[in-house]
Structure formats: C-alpha cells, structure tokens
RODO-2510 file (C-alpha; in nm, 4 decimals, decimal comma):
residues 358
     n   res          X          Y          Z
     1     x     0,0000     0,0000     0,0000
     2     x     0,1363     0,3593    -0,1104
     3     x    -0,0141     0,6719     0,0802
     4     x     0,0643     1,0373    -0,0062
     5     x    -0,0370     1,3175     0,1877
     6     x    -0,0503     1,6446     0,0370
     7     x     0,0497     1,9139     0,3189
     8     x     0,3955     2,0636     0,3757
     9     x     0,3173     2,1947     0,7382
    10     x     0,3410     1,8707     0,8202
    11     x     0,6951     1,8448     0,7822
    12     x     0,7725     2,0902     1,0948
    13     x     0,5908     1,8803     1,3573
    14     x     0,7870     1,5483     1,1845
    15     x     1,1314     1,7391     1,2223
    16     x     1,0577     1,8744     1,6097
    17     x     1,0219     2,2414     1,4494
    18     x     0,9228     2,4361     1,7847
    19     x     0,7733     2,6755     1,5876
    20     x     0,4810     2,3850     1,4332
    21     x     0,0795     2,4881     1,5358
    22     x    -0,1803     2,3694     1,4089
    23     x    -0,4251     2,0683     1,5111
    24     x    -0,4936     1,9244     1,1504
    25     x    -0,0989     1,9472     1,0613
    26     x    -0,0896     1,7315     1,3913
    27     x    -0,3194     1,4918     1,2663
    28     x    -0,1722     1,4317     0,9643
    29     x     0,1984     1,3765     1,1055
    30     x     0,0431     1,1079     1,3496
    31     x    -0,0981     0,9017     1,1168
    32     x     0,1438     0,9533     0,8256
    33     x     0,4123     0,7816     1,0825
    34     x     0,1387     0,5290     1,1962
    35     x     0,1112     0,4260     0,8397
    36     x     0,4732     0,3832     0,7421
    37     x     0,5015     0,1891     1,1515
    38     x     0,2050    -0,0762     0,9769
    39     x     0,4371    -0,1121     0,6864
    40     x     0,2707     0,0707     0,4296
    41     x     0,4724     0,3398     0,1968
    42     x     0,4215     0,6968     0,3097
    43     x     0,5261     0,9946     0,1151
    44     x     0,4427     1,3741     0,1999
    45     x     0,4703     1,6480    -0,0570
    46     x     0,6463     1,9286     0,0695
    47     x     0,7287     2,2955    -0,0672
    48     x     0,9938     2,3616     0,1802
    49     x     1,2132     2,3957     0,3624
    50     x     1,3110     2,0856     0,0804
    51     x     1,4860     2,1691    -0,2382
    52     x     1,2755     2,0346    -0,5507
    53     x     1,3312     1,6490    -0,5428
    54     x     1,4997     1,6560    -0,1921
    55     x     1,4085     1,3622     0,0094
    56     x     1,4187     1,3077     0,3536
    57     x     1,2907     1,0171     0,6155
    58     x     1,1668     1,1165     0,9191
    59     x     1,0700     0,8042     1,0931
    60     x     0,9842     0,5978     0,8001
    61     x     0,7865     0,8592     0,6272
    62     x     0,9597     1,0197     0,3297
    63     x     0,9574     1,3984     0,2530
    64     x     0,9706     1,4890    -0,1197
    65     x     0,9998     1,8749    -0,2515
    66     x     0,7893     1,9065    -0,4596
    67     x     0,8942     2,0962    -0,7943
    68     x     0,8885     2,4868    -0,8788
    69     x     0,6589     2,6526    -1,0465
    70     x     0,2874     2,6497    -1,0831
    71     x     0,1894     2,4552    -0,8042
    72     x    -0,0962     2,2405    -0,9694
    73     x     0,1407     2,0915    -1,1844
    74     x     0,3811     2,0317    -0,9457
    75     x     0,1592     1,8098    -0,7510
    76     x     0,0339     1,6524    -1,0949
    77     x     0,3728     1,5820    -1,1493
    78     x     0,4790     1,4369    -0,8464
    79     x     0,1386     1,2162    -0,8370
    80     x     0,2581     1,0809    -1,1831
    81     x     0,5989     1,0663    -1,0724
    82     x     0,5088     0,8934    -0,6992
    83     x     0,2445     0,6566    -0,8555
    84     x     0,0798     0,5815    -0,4840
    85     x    -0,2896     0,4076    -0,4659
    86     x    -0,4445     0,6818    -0,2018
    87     x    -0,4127     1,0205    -0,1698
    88     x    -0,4785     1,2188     0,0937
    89     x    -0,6251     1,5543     0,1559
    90     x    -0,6812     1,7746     0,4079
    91     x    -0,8817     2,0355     0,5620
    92     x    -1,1109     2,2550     0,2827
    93     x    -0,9014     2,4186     0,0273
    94     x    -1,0108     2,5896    -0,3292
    95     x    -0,7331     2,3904    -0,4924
    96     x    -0,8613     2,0658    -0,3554
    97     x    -1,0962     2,0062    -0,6865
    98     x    -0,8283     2,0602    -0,9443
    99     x    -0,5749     1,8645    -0,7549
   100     x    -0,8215     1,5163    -0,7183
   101     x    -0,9026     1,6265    -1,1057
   102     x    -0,5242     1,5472    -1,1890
   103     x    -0,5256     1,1900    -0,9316
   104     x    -0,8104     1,0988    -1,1604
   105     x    -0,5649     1,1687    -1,4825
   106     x    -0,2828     1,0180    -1,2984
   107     x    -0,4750     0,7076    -1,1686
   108     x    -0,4765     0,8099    -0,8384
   109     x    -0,7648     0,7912    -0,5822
   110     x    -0,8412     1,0632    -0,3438
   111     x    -0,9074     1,1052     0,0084
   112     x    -1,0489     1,3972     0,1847
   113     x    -1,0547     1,4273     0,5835
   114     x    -1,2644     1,7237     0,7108
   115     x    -1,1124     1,8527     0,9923
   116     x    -1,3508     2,1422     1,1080
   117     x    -1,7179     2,1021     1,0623
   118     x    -1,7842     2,4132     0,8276
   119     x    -1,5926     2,1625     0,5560
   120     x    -1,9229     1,9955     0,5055
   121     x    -2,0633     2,3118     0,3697
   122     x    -1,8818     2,4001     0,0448
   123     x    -2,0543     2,7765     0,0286
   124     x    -1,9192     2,8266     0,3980
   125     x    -1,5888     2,5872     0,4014
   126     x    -1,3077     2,8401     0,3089
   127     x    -1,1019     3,0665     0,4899
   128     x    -0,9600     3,2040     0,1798
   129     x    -1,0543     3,3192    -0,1457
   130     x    -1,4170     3,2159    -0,0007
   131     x    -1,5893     3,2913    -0,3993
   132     x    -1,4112     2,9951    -0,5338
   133     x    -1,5817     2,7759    -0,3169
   134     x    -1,7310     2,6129    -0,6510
   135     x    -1,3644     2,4584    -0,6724
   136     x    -1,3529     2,2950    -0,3458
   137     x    -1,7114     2,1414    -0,3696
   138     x    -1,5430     1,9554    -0,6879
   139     x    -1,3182     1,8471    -0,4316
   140     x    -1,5855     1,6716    -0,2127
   141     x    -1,8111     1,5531    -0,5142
   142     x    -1,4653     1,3844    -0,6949
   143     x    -1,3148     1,2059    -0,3957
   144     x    -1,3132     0,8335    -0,3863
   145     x    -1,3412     0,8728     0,0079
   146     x    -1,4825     1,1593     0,2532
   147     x    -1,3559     1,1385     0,5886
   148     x    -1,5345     1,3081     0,8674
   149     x    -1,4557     1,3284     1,2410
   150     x    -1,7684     1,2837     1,4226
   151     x    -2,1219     1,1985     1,3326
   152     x    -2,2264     1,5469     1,3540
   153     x    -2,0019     1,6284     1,0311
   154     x    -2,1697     1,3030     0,8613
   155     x    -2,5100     1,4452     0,9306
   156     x    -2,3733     1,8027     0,7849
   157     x    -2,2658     1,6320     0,4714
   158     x    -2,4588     1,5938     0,1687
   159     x    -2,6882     1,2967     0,1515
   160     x    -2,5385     1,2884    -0,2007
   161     x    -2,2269     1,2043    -0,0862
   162     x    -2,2530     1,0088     0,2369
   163     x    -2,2339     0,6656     0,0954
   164     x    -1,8780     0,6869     0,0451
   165     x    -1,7895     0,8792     0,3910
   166     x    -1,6844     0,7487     0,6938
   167     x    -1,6071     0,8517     1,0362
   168     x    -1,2410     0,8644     1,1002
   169     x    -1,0923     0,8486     1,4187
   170     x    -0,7958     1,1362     1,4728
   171     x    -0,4936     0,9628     1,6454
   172     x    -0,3032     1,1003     2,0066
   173     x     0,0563     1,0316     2,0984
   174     x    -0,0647     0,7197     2,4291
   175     x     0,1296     0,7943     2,6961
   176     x     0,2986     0,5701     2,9555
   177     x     0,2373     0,6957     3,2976
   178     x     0,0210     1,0200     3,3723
   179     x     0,0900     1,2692     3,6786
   180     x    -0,1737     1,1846     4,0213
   181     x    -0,4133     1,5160     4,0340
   182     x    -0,2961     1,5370     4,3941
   183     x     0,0477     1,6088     4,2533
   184     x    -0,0361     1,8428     4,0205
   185     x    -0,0166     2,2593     4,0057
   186     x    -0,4224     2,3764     4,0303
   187     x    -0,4315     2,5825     3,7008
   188     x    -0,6382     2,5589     3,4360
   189     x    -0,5050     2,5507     3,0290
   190     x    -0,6369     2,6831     2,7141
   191     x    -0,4496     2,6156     2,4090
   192     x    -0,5267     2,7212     2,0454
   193     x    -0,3848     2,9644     1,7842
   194     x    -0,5901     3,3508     1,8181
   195     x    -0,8924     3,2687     1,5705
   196     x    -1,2142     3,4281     1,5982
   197     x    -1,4208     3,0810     1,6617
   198     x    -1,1911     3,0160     1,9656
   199     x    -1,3346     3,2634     2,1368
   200     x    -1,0096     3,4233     2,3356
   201     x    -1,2730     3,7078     2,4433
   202     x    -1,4533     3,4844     2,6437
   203     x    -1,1419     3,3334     2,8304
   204     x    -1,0465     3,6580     2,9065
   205     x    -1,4083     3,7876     3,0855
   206     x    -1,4493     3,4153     3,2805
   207     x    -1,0358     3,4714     3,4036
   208     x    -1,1916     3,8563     3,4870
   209     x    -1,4431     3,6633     3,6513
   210     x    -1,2760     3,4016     3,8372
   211     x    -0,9411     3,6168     4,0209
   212     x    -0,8602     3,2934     4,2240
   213     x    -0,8079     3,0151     3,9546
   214     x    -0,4835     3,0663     3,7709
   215     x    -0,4847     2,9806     3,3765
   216     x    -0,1759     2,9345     3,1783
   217     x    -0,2163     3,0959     2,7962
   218     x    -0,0518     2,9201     2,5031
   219     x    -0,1128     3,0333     2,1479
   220     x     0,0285     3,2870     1,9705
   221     x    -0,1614     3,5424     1,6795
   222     x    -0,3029     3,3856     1,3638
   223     x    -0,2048     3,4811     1,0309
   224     x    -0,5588     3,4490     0,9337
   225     x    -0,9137     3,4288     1,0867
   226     x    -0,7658     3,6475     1,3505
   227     x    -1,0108     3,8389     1,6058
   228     x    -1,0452     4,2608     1,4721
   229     x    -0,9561     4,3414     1,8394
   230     x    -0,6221     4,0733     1,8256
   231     x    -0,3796     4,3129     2,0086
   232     x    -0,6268     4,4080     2,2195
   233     x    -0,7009     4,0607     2,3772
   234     x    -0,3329     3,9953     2,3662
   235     x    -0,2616     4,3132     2,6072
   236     x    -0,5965     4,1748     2,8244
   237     x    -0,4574     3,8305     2,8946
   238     x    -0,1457     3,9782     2,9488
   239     x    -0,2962     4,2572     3,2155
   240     x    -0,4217     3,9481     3,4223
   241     x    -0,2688     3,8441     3,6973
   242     x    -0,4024     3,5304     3,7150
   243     x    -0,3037     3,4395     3,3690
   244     x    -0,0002     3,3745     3,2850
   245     x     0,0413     3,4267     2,8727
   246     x     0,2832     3,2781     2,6500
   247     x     0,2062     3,3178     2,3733
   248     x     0,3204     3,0623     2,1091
   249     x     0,4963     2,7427     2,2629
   250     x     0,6502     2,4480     2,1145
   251     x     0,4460     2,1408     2,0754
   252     x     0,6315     1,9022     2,3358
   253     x     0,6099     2,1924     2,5974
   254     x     0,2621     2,2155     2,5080
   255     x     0,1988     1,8787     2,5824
   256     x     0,3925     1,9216     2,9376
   257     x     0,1719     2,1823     2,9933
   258     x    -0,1527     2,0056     2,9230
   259     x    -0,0098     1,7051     3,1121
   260     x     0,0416     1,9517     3,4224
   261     x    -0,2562     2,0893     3,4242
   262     x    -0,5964     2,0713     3,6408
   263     x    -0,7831     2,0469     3,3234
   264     x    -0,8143     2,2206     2,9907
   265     x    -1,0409     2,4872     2,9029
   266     x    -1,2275     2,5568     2,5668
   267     x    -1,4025     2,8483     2,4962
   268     x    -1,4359     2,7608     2,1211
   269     x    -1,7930     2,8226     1,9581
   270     x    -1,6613     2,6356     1,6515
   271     x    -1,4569     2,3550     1,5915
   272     x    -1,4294     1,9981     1,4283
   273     x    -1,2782     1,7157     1,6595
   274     x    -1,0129     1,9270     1,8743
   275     x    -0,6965     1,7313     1,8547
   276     x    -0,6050     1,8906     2,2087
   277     x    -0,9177     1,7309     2,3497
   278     x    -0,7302     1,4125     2,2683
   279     x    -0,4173     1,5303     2,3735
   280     x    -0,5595     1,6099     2,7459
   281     x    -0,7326     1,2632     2,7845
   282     x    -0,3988     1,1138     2,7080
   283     x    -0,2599     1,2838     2,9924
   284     x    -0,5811     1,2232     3,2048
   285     x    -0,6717     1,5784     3,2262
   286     x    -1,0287     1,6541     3,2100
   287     x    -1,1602     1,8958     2,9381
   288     x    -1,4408     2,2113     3,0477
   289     x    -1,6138     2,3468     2,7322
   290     x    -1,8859     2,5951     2,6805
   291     x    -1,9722     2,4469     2,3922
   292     x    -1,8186     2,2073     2,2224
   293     x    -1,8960     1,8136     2,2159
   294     x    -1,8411     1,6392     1,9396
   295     x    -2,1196     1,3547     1,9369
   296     x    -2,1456     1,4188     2,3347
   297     x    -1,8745     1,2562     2,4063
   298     x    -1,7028     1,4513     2,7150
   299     x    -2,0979     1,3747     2,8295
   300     x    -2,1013     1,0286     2,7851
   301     x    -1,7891     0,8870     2,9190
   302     x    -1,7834     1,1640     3,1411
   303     x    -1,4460     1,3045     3,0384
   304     x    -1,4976     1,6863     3,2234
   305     x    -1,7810     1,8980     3,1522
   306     x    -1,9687     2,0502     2,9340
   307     x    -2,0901     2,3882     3,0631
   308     x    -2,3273     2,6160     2,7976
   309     x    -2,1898     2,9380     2,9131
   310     x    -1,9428     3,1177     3,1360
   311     x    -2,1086     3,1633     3,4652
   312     x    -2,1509     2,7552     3,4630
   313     x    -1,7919     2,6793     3,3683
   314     x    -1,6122     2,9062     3,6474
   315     x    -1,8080     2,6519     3,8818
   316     x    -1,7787     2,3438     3,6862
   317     x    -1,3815     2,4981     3,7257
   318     x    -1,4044     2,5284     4,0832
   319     x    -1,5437     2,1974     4,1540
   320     x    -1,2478     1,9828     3,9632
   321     x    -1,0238     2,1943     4,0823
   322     x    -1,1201     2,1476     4,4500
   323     x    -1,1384     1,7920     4,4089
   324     x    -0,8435     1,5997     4,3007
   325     x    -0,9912     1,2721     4,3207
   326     x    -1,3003     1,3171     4,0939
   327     x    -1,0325     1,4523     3,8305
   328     x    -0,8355     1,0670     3,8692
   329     x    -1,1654     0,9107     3,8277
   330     x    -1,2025     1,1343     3,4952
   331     x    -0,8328     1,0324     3,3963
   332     x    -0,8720     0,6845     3,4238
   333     x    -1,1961     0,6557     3,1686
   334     x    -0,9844     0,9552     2,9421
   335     x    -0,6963     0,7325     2,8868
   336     x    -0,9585     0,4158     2,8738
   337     x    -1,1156     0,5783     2,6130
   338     x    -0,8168     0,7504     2,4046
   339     x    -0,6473     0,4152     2,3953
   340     x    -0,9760     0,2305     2,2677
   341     x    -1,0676     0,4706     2,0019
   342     x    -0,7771     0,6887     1,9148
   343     x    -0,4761     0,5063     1,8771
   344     x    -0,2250     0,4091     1,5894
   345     x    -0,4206     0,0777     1,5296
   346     x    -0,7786     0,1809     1,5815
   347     x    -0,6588     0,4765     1,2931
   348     x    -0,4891     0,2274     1,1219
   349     x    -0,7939    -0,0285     1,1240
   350     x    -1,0806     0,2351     1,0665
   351     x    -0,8526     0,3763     0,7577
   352     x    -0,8061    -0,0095     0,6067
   353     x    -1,2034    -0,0460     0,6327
   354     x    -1,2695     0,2662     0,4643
   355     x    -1,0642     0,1984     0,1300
   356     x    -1,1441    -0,1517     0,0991
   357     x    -1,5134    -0,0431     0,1407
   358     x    -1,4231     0,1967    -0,1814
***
C-alpha cells in the first residue's frame, strides 16, 4: 500500500520544528508515521524547507519537494511521478478540486478528511478566497473517500455524498504513565492559535471573573481568521494576573503543559474534533467546554464537563479543581477511552475499512 499526503506543514511537527501549530498538521503527522510503523509506503509532498526532489525520512515517512513553479502541476507531477494508490487531503481548500481532477488523470484515488465542521458546507468551508468555493465542492463531489470526524459532520454532509464517507478516528501520541491530580499545580489551560471561533474574548471575561483560579495561555496570533480586536485581547490576557500568557509554545512543551494541568479549558464556539481534546485525555486531564462536544462525548464517558456558558464553567472549574480525586476518576476513563478509540491501530484499522469499502 502507497499513501501520499498532500500538506507541507506537516513536515515541521515530523522534524521537532518548535515553531509547528496547528491541530490538523498534527493529525496528519500522526498518522502519516502510523502508516509507514504498519508497513505501508508513506510519502508527503512538501514545498519547503526541501529543495525540488529533496528527500528526507523522518521516521519511516519520506519527505519529497515538490517541484517549482505552478503549483498544480507540481503536484500533478509528483502524483505521476510517486504513482501511490491513495491520496490524501486535508482540511477545505479551493485547490482541492483541481488537484483530485489530476489523481483521476494520474490514476490516483483521493481522500479527503474534514477537519472542522464548516468543511461539510462548500458555500461556507473556506477561509480564503471564499468565492471559489465552486472549486472545493469539486473536491468533495470527486473524492473516492470523505472522511469526517464525528457523526455530527456526517449528518452536515450531503446525503449525495454520504455513501462513500466514513467517520475517522484522529490519532493522540498514548502515553505511559500520567501525573496523580494530587500532585499536580491547580491551574487551568487553554491552548489554540488567536482565531475568531476560539473565542479568546470569552477566556479573558471568565479569568476577569474568576481572580482565584490561575490559567496558563498558550497560542500565539493567527495569520488568518484572527479576532479585529487581536492586540487588544493579547494586552488583556497579558494585564491578568491570574493568567499567565505565552504566547506561542513548542508542541512538546505544550503537551507538558496540558499534562500539568488541572484540566483544559475551551471556549471555542466552533470547531471539528479538537486534537487537544485528545491530547488532554492522554494525559488524564479533564476537558471544560462551553460548547463544544463532538457527538457528546465529554458527556457520555464523562471526560470533564460541558458547561453552555461562562457563569456555569467558572463553577464546573471550581469543583475539579477542589477535588483531586473526581479529576483521577475522569483520567482513568480519558486514557480508557483515548487508547480504545484513538490510537495508531484503531486509525490504522478504521482507515483499512474505509478503502477496501471503496
């Protein structure tokens, strides 16, 4: 089996770049190397920091740059050139359509994986260049495969297409051993880059709100989708005492942080599957969100709370905080449950299904 995966972000997190963000890039490192672990060949197109036909392993996955020049037939030609059976893409993008157009000429079959759930909604799926949203809906209507994250993205998706979709589990680094709440520093976490639909405003009035819990900030600006007022929140959070801001951190310090923590926060009003849900049930540390609960499943298993708005989540807060012990029980069924459902095989499996399915 021969897998490419069209996304040169990907290449930072697969190097140990400190300077990597971004969840879906995440994703796609994770089970790129869980791929090439089950044996299968794994190749990643990359524009840099590669020279044109520069290859590099990382892992077992190999890093090709891709060609200069106009970038649709760069990836034409490396498709041609590469010859895999899948190919994977990525999060909604207006070159998506003419890029699965040239697999088809090439003989390649395509793979898209939503990874936030406006992607089911061509008209509303794009961050940029938003009017060519006609191209990306090619995209979804050409795939051989549609992969979704959660059942609420498979409802979202046209009936037209749902026959060949299929819910996709997104994969977490296990971990060994995780640190006993009763050992742990009581602050709370929130983690994301500065978009708009992660609602930094909102951390900001329940920290205002809430002088005696102590939050630790990590996410710097984003280039795009950024809040109007982006400076402003920055100076806010940084005007709290009881928030300590710090603005973009590297992904392993990240995950020290998270693993540290009393539990994560999310203010988010928009999302797909949050990989750093994931990444705080690995470390067994329970997740409060206002909103967000994709297919109810912090409700369910009972993996933190879900709170509606910001006067319930400063006591939700308070109560995990004050009790060490409930927050172990929560750990246990996190890592129960991230092991079960989001590891390298479970990926692996749920992947296998989908294409021989196809």
């Amino acid at each position: 089996m021969k897998v490419v995966h069209m996304d040169d972000r990907v290449y930072a997190y697969a190097s140990g770049n400190p300077n990597a963000n971004g969840g879906s890039e995440r994703y796609q490192w994770l089970l790129a190397r869980a791929q090439a672990a089950a044996g299968w060949s794994v190749v990643v197109a990359v524009q840099e920091p590669l020279r044109p036909g520069e290859r590099h392993v990382i892992e077992g996955v190999e890093f090709v740059g891709l060609d200069e020049g106009q970038i649709l037939l760069a990836w034409y030609r490396f498709l041609t050139s590469e010859r895999p059976q899948w190919c994977v893409l990525q999060c909604a993008n207006h070159l998506w359509g003419p890029v699965v157009a040239a697999a088809r000429l090439a003989g390649v079959r395509t793979i898209f994986s939503a990874m936030y759930d406006a992607d089911m909604r061509p008209r509303h799926a794009l961050f940029l260049r938003q009017r060519w949203w006609p191209l990306y809906a090619w995209c979804l209507s050409w795939s051989d495969r549609i992969f979704v994250q959660h059942g609420g993205q498979m409802s979202q998706l046209s009936t037209r297409w749902r026959a060949k979709a299929s819910v996709f589990p997104g994969i977490v680094e296990q971990t060994l051993a995780v640190k006993p709440h009763s050992e742990r520093a009581n602050y709370v976490v929130w983690v994301g880059i500065m978009r708009d639909h992660k609602r930094p405003d909102r951390l900001i009035e329940i920290a205002r709100n809430a002088p005696d819990i102590q939050f630790i900030v990590c996410g710097g600006p984003a280039t795009f989708r950024a809040p109007a007022n982006g400076e402003q929140i920055v100076s806010a959070l940084r005007a709290l005492p009881n928030v300590d801001y710090r603005g973009h951190v590297a992904p392993d310090k990240v995950l020290c942080v998270i693993a540290g923590a009393s539990l994560l926060l999310s203010t988010s009003d928009k999302e797909g599957f949050p990989s750093v849900f994931l990444e705080a049930w690995a470390s067994g540390t329970p997740v409060v969100s206002l909103e967000i609960d994709p297919d109810q499943i912090i409700q369910r298993y009972g993996l933190g709370a879900v709170s509606g708005n910001m006067e319930s989540a400063i006591e939700d807060i308070r109560a995990l905080i004050n009790s060490p012990s409930r927050r172990d029980e929560i750990a246990a069924r996190a890592r129960r449950y991230v092991n079960q459902t989001h590891s390298d095989a479970a990926a692996i499996e749920a992947f296998t299904s989908a294409i021989r399915e196809s």
